[in-house]
N, C-alpha and C positions, 0 to 999 in steps of 0.2 A: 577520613574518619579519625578521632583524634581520643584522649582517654586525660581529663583531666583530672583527673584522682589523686595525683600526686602534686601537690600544694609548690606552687611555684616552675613546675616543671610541665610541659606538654610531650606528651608522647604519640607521634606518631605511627599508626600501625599501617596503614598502606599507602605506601609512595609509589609515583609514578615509574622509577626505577624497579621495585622491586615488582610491580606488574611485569614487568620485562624478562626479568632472570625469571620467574615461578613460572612465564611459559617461554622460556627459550628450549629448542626443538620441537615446539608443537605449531603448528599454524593458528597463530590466534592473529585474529582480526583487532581485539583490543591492544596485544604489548604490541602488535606493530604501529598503531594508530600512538601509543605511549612513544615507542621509539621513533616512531618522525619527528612528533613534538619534541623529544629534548633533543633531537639532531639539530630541530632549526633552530632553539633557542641556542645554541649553543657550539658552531660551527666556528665564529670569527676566531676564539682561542684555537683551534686546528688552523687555520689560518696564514696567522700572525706567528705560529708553530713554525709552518711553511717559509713562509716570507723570511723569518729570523734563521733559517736552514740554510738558506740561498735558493730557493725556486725563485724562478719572475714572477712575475704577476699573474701571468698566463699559466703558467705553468703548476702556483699553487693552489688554480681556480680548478686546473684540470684535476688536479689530484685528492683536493675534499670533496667534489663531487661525485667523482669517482667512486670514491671512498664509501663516500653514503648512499649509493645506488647499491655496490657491494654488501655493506654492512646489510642494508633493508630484503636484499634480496636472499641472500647467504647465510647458511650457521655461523657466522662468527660468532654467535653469543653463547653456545659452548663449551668456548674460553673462558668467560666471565667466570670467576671466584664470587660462589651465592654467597659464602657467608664473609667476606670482607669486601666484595668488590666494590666501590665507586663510581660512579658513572664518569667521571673527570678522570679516573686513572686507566679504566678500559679502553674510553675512546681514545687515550693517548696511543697506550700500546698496542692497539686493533690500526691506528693510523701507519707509527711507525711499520708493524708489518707488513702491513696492505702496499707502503709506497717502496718496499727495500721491494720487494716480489712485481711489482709493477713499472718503472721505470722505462721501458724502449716502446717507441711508439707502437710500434705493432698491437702491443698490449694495451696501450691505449685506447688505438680503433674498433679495438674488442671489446673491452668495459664499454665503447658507448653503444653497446648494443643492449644491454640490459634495460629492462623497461622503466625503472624507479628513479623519479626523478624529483629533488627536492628543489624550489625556489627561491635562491641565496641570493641577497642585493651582492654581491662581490665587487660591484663598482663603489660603494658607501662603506663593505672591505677595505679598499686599497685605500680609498681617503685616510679609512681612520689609521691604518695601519704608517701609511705617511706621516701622522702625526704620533703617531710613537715614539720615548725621546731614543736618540744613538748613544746610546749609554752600553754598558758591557754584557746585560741580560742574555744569557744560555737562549735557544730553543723552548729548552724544558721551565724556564723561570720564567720568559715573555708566557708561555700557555698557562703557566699557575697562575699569576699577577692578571692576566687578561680574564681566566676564570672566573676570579674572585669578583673584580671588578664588574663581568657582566651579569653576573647574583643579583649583585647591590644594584645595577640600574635596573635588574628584572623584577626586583622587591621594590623599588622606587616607582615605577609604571604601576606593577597592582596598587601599592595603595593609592597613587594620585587618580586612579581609574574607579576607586572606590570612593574616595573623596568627591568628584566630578559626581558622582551618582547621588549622593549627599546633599548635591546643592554646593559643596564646599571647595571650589577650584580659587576663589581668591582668597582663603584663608590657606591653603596649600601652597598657592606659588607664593605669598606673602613668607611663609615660616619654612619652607623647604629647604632653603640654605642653612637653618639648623642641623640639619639629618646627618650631613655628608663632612667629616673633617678632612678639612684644607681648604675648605669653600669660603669666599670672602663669606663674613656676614653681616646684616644691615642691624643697626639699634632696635633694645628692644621698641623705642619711640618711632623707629622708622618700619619698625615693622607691625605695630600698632595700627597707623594710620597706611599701611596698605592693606592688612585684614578687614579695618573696619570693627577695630576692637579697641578692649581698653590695654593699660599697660600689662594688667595684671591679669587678665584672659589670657593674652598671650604669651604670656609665661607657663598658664597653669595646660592653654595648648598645644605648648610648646613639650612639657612634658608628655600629655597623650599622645601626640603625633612621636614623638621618638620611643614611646613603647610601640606604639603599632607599624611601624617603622622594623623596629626589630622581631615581631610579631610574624610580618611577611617576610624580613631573611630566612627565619626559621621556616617557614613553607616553604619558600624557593628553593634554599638547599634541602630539603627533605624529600624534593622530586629526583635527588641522585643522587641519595646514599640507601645502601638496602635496607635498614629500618630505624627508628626514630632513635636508637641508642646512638648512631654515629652523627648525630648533628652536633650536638654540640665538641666535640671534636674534630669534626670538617669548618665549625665557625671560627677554630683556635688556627687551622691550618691554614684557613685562605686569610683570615686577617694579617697572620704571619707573612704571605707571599704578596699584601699589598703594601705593607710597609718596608717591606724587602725590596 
């Protein structure tokens, strides 16, 4: 639900996040079903967290999994701080906890007894993670930087999935490398004549598609901050942590 009353700004009033905090300690069927979904969107930064700590491979698989059988089964939520928490700084410090207190296999064998079990590609993990550059990034800056990052492809999917619905998947992949800076990109002439448009269409679509572009960051990040006042300051944070 959204409140556009206010000329140039969108407020939103209930995010998927703050479904979570408003019933953390109660058994609700809904913030659990909210908190899988932003587990699974949102794992490979726990990850690559791992991986940049020193776990193996094996070892960082054991322990986000782990982690999120924990998290779905257990009051961990709270901890969570209703009125500033984040969903990107909880699951941080709910991880690091969970893996200082968990550590010897023994422990192990026992978390895999809990019945909640989320479906993580951890093989398409390790890929991407292998292509991370060995540059000097902390733990805590690969997780900010990785964040951010998988916002942007998660706002990038809704719209091209909205587009596709549209009819409109070759004027998308045609103009897509607009969206994203650092991306090569093709002339306005060459991207003309892959749309199927003229020169001046695709300028003027070029402008709609990077509002509506920026339209679904602002949704995506609004599913994990607790209410629509902290988006545009979570959009100031993560841009800061991809240029970083």
């Amino acid at each position: 639900m959204t409140d556009e009353s206010t000329p140039g700004r969108r407020r939103f009033l209930t995010t998927q996040w703050s479904v979570v905090l408003a019933a953390s300690g109660d058994d609700s069927g809904a913030a659990k079903t909210a908190l899988a979904d932003l587990c699974a969107s949102y794992w490979y930064p726990l990850y690559a967290f791992a991986r940049r700590g020193g776990a193996t491979e094996h070892d960082a698989q054991d322990q986000v999994q782990a982690f999120f059988a924990t998290l779905l089964e257990k009051d961990y939520l709270r901890a969570a701080d209703r009125d500033r928490g984040r969903f990107r700084t909880f699951l941080l410090t709910a991880f690091q906890n969970h893996t200082s207190k968990e550590r010897d296999k023994q422990n192990a064998q026992k978390r895999g007894g809990l019945r909640t079990h989320l479906t993580l590609d951890f093989r398409d993990g390790e890929r991407r993670y292998l292509r991370e550059p060995t540059d000097d990034l902390t733990p805590e800056r690969i997780y900010e930087r990785r964040w951010a990052l998988t916002l942007l492809a998660h706002a990038l999917e809704r719209l091209e999935e909205r587009l596709r619905k549209d009819g409109k998947e070759r004027v998308f992949s045609a103009l897509s490398p607009f969206l994203a800076a650092g991306t090569l990109r093709p002339s306005y002439d060459e991207a003309a004549e892959g749309a199927g448009l003229s020169v001046s269409a695709v300028k003027s679509a070029v402008r709609r598609l990077r509002g509506a572009y920026r339209d679904a960051l602002r949704d995506e990040i609004a599913r994990t901050v607790p209410d629509g006042d902290a988006v545009d300051q979570e959009i100031r944070h993560l841009m800061e942590a991809v240029a970083g």
